[in-house]
C-alpha positions in Angstrom: 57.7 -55.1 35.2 55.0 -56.6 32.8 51.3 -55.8 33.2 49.1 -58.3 34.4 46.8 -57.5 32.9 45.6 -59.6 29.2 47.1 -58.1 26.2 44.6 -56.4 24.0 42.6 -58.3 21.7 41.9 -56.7 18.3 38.5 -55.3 18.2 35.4 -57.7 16.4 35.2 -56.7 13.0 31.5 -57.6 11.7 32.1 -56.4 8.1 35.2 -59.2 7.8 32.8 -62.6 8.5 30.9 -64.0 6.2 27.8 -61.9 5.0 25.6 -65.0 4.0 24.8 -68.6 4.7 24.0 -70.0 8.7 27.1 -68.5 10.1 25.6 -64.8 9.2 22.4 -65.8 10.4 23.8 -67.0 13.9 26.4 -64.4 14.5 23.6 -61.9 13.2 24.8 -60.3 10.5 23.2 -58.3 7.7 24.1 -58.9 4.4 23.3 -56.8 2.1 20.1 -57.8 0.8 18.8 -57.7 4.5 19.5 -54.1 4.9 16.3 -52.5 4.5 15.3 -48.5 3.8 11.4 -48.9 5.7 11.0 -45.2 5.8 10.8 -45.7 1.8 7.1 -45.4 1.3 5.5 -48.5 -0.6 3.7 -46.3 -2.7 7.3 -44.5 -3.9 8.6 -47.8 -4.8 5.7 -49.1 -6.9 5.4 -45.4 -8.9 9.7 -45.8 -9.7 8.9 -49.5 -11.0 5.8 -48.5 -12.6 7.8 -45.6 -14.4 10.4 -47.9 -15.4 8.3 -50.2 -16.7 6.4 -47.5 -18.7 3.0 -48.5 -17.1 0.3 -46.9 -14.7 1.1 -47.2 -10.7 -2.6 -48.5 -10.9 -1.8 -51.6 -13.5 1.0 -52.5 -11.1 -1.3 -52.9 -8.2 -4.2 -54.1 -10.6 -4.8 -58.1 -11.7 -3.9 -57.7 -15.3 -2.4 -60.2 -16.9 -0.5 -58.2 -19.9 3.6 -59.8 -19.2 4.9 -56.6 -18.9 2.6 -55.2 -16.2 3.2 -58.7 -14.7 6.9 -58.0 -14.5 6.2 -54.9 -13.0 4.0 -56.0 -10.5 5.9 -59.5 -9.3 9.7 -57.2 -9.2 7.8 -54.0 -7.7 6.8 -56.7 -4.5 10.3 -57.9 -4.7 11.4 -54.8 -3.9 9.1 -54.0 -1.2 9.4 -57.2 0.8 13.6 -56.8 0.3 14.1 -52.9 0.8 10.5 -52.9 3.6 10.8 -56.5 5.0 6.5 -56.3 5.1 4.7 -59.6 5.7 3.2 -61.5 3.1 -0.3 -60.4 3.8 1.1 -57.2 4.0 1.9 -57.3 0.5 -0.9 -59.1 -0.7 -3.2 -56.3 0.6 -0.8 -53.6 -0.8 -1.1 -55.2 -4.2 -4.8 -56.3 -4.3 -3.7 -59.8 -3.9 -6.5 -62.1 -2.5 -4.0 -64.0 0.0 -0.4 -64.1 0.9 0.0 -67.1 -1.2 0.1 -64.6 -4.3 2.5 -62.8 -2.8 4.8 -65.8 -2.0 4.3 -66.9 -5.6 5.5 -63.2 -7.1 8.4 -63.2 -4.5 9.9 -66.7 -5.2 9.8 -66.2 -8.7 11.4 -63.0 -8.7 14.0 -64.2 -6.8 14.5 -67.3 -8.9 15.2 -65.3 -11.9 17.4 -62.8 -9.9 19.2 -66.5 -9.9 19.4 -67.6 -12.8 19.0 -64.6 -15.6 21.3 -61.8 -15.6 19.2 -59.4 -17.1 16.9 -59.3 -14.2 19.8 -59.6 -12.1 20.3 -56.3 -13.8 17.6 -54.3 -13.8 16.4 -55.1 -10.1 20.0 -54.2 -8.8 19.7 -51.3 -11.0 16.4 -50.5 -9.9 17.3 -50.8 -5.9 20.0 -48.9 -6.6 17.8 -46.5 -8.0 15.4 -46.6 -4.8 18.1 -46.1 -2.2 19.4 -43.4 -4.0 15.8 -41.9 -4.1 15.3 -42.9 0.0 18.9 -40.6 0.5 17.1 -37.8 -1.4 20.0 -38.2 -4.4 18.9 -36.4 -7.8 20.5 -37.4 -10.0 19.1 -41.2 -10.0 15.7 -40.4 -9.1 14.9 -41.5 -12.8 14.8 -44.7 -13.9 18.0 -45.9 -15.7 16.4 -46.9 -18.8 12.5 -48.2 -19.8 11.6 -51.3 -19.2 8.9 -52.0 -21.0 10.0 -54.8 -23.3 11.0 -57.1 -19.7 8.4 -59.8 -19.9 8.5 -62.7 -17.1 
């Protein structure tokens, strides 16, 4: 005698749709970029960028204009608004920004270099991975990969 009941469907795997675009967005899933570490402190992620970059926690959060500390400063909010998903005006008050138009500015170039030049594709890949290793208490990448100090934007 067959059941009446349905056959079984399979369950709904998540991880095989797509992980980008409007589809993503509507079905709500996370691609990786969107997964975010918030119990990172802001603070730990400027001092691992500042270190990489060979500069001063306090030039990353300062208004200099030297390219390198630059760098430092526009990936180091990169970071924080990917890995902590904070407000602009959150991260314009975190890095001494007058207004959250600074901090749109930093962002948006960042991520339209991430884009189109593989070297920062590089090093802010390397230097998440870096950070998530650090935020799952992992040793052995607590260091920065390499310096940094020649990256000008």
């Amino acid at each position: 005698m067959e059941s009446i009941l349905p056959t079984p469907t399979p369950a709904f795997d998540s991880a095989a749709l797509p992980t980008t675009g409007w589809a993503a967005h509507r079905l709500g899933v996370k691609a990786p970029s969107q997964r975010r570490i918030p119990f990172l402190p802001t603070n730990a992620i400027i001092e691992h960028v500042a270190d990489a970059f060979d500069v001063q926690p306090n030039a990353v959060r300062a208004s200099g204009r030297e390219p390198h500390e630059v760098a430092a400063r526009h990936i180091a909010l990169y970071l924080v608004r990917e890995l902590k998903n904070l407000s602009y005006p959150q991260l314009a008050r975190a890095f001494g920004y007058r207004d959250h138009t600074s901090a749109l500015y930093a962002h948006n170039r960042i991520s339209r270099l991430i884009d189109e030049d593989d070297v920062y594709r590089d090093v802010v890949g390397q230097l998440r991975t870096d950070l998530l290793a650090i935020a799952l208490r992992s040793p052995n990448l607590a260091e920065p990969k390499a310096r940094l100090s020649g990256l000008t934007l």
